[in-house]
Backbone as a printed PyTorch tensor [residue, N CA C, xyz], in Angstrom:
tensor([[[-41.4580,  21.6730,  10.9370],
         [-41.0910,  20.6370,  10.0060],
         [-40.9900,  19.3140,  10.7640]],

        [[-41.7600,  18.4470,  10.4010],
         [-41.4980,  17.1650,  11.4190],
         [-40.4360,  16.1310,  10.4070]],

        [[-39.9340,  15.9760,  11.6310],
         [-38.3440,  15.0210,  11.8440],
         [-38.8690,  13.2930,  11.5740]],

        [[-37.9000,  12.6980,  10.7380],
         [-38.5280,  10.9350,  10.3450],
         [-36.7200,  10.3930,  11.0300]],

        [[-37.8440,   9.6080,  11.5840],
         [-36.8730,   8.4260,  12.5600],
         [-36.0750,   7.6010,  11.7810]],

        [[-35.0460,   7.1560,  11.5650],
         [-34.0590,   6.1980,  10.7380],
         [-34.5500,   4.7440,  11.7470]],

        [[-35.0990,   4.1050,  11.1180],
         [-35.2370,   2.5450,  11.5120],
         [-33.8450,   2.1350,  11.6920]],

        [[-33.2130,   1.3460,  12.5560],
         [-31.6960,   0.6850,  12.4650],
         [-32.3680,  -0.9440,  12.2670]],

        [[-31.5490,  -1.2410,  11.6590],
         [-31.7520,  -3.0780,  11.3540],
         [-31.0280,  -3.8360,  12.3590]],

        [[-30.8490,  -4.7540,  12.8580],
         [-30.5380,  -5.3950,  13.3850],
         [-29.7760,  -6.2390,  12.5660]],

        [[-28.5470,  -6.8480,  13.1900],
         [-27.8990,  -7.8200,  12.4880],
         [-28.1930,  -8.8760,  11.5910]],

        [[-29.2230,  -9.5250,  12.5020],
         [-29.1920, -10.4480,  12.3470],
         [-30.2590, -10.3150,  11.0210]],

        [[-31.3640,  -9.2770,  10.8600],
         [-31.8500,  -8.8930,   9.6210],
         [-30.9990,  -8.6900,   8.7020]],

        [[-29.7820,  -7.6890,   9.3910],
         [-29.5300,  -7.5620,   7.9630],
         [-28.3230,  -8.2740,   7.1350]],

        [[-27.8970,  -9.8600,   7.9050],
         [-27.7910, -10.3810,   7.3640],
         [-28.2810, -11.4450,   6.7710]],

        [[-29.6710, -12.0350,   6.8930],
         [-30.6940, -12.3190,   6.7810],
         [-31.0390, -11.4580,   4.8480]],

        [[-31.5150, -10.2880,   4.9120],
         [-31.4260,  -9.9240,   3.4630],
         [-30.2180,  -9.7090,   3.0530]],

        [[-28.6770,  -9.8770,   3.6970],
         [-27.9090, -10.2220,   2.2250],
         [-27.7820, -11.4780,   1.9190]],

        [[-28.1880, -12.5500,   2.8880],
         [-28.0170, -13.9320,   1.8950],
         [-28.9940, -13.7340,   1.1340]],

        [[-29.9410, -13.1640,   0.9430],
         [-30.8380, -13.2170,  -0.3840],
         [-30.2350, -12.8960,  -1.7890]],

        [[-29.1960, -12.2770,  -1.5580],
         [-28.6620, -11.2270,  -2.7570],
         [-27.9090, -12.2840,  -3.7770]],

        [[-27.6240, -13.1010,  -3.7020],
         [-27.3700, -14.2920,  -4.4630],
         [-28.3300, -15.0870,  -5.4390]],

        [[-29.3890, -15.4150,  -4.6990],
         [-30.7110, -15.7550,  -5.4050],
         [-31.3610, -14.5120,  -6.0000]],

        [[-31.1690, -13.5500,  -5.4180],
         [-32.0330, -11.7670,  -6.5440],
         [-31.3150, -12.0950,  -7.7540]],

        [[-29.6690, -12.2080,  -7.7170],
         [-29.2340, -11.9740,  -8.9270],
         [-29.4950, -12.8710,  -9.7720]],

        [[-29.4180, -13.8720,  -9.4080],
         [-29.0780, -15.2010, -10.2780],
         [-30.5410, -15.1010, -11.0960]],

        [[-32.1620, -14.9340, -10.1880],
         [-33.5050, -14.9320, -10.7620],
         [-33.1240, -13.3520, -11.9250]],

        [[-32.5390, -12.8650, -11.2640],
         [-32.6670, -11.6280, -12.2390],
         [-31.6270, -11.9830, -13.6040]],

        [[-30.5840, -12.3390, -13.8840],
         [-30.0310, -12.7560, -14.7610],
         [-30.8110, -13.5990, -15.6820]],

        [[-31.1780, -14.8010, -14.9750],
         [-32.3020, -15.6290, -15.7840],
         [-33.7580, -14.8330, -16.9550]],

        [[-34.1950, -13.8060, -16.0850],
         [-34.9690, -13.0300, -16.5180],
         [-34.5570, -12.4640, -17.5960]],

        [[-33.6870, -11.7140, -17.2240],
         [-32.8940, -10.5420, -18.8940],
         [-32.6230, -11.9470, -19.4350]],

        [[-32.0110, -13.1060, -19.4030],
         [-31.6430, -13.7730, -20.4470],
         [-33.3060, -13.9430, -21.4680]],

        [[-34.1110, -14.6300, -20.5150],
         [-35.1710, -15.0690, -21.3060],
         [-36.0480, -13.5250, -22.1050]],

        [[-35.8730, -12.2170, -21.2390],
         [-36.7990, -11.0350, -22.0520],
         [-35.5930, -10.8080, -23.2160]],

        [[-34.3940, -11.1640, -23.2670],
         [-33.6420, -10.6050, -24.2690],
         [-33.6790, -11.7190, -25.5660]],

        [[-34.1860, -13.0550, -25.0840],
         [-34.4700, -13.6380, -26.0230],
         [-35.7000, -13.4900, -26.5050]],

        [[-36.6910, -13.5710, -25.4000],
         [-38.1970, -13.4880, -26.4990],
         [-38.3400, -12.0110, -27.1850]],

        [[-37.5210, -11.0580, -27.2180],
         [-37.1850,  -9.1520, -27.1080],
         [-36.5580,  -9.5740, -29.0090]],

        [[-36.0610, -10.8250, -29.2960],
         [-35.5450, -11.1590, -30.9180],
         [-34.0190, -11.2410, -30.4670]],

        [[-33.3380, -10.9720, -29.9320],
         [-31.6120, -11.2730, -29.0760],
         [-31.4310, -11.9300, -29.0980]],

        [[-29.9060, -11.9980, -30.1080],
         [-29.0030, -13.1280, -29.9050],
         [-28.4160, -12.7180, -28.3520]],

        [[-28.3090, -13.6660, -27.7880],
         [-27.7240, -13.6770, -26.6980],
         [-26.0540, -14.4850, -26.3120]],

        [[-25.4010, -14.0760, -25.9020],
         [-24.0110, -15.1500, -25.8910],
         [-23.9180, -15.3500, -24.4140]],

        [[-23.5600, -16.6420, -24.1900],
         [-23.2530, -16.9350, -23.1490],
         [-22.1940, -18.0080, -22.9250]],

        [[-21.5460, -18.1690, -21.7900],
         [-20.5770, -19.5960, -21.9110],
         [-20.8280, -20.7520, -20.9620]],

        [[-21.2130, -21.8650, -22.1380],
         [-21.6380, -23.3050, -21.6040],
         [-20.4560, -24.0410, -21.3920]],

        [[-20.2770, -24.9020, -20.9310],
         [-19.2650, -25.5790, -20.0550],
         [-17.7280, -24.9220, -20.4730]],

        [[-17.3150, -25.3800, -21.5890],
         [-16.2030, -24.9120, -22.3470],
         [-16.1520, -24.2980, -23.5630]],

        [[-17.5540, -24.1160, -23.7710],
         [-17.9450, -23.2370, -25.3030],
         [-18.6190, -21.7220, -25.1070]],

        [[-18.1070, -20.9560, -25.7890],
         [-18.9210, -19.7330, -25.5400],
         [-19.9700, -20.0440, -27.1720]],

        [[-21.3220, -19.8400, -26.5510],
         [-22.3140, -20.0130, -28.0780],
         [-23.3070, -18.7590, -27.5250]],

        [[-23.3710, -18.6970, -28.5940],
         [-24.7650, -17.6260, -28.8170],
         [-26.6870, -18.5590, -29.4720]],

        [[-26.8930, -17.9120, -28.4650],
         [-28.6640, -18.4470, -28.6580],
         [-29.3000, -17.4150, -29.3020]],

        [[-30.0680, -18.1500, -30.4320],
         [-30.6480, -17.1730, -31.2430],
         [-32.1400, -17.3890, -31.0020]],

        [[-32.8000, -16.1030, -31.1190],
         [-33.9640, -16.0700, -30.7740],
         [-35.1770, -17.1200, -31.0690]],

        [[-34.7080, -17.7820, -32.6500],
         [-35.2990, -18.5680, -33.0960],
         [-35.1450, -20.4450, -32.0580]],

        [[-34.2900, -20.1110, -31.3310],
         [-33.7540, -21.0400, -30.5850],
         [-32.2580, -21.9280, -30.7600]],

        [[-31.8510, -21.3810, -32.0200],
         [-30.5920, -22.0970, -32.8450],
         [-29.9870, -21.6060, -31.8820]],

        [[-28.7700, -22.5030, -31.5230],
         [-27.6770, -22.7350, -30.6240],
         [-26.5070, -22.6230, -31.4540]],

        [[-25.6050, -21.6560, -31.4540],
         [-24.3770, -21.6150, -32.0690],
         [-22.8280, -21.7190, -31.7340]],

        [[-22.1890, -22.8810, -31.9330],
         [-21.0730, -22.4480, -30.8600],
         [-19.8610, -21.5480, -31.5590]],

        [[-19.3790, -20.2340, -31.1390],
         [-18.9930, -19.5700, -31.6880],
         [-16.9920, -19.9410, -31.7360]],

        [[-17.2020, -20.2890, -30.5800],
         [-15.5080, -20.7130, -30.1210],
         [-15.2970, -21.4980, -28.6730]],

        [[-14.6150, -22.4110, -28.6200],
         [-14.0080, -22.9930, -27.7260],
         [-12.8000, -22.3160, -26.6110]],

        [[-13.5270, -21.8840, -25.7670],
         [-12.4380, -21.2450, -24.7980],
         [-11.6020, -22.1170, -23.9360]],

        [[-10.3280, -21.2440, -23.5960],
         [ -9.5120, -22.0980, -22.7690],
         [ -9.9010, -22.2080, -21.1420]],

        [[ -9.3370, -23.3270, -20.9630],
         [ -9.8990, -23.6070, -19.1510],
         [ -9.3660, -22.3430, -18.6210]],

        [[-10.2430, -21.9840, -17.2010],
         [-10.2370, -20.7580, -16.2670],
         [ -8.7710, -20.8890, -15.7030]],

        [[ -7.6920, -20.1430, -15.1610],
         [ -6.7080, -20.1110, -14.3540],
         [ -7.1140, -20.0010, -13.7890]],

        [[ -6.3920, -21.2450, -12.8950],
         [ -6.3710, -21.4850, -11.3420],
         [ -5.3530, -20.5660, -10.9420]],

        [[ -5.9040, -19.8800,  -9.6450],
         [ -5.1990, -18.9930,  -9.0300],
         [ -4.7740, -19.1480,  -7.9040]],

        [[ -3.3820, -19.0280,  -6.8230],
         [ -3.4060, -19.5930,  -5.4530],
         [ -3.9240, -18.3210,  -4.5560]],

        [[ -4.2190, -18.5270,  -3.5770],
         [ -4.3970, -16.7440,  -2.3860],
         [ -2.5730, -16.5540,  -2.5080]],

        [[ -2.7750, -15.0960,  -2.9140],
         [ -1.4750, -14.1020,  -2.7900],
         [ -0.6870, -14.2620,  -3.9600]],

        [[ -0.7040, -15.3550,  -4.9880],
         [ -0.5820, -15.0180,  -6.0700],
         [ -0.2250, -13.3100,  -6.8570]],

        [[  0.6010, -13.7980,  -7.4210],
         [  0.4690, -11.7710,  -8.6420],
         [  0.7510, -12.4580,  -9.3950]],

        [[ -0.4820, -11.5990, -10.3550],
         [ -0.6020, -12.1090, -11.8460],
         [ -0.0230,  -9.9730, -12.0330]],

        [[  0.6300, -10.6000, -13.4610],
         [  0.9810,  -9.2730, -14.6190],
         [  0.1380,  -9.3650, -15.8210]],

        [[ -0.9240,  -8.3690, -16.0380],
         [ -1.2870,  -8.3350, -17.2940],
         [ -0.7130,  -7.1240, -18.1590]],

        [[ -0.6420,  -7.9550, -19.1380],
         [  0.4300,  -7.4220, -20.1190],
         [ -1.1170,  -6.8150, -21.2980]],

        [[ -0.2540,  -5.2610, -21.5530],
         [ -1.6690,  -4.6050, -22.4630],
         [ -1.1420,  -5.5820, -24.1690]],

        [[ -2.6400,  -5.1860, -24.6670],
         [ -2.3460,  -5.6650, -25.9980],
         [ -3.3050,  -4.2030, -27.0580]],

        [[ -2.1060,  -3.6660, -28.0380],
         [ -2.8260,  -2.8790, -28.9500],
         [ -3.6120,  -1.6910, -27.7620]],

        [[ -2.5870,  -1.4320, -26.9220],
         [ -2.8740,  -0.2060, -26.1210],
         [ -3.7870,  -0.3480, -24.7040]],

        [[ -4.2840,  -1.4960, -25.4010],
         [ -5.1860,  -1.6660, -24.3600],
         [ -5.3290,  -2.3260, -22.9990]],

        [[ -5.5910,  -2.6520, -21.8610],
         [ -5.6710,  -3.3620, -20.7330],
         [ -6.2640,  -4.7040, -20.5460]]])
């Protein structure tokens, strides 16, 4: 039975392909957005302070106005409190 050699990467490769992994996702997100729209998908997403949904036809809907992100400090504890059982 012949035996296969494990290549080792080198550091500096392999950090080299994880800064890529930022730009994979971001091109790949872009992608599902646009196949899920030309696919007939409403799609939702959140623009500056609005969450809207894009409709395939191209109509832009804004569904609701969300509240600004919490700012969080390092070491902070947050308590989330369940609602209706849930987390």
């Amino acid at each position: 039975m012949a035996t296969v050699q494990k290549k080792q990467l080198s550091d500096a490769a392999l950090e080299n392909l994880e800064s890529q992994i930022p730009e994979m996702a971001a091109a790949a997100t872009r992608l599902a957005y646009y196949r899920a729209v030309a696919a007939g998908h409403t799609v939702v997403t959140v623009e500056q302070d609005r969450i809207v949904a894009t409709h395939a036809d191209g109509q832009v809907e804004v569904l609701v106005e969300s509240r600004p992100r919490r700012k969080v400090q390092k070491g902070q504890v947050l308590t989330v409190r369940k609602i209706d059982g849930r987390a």
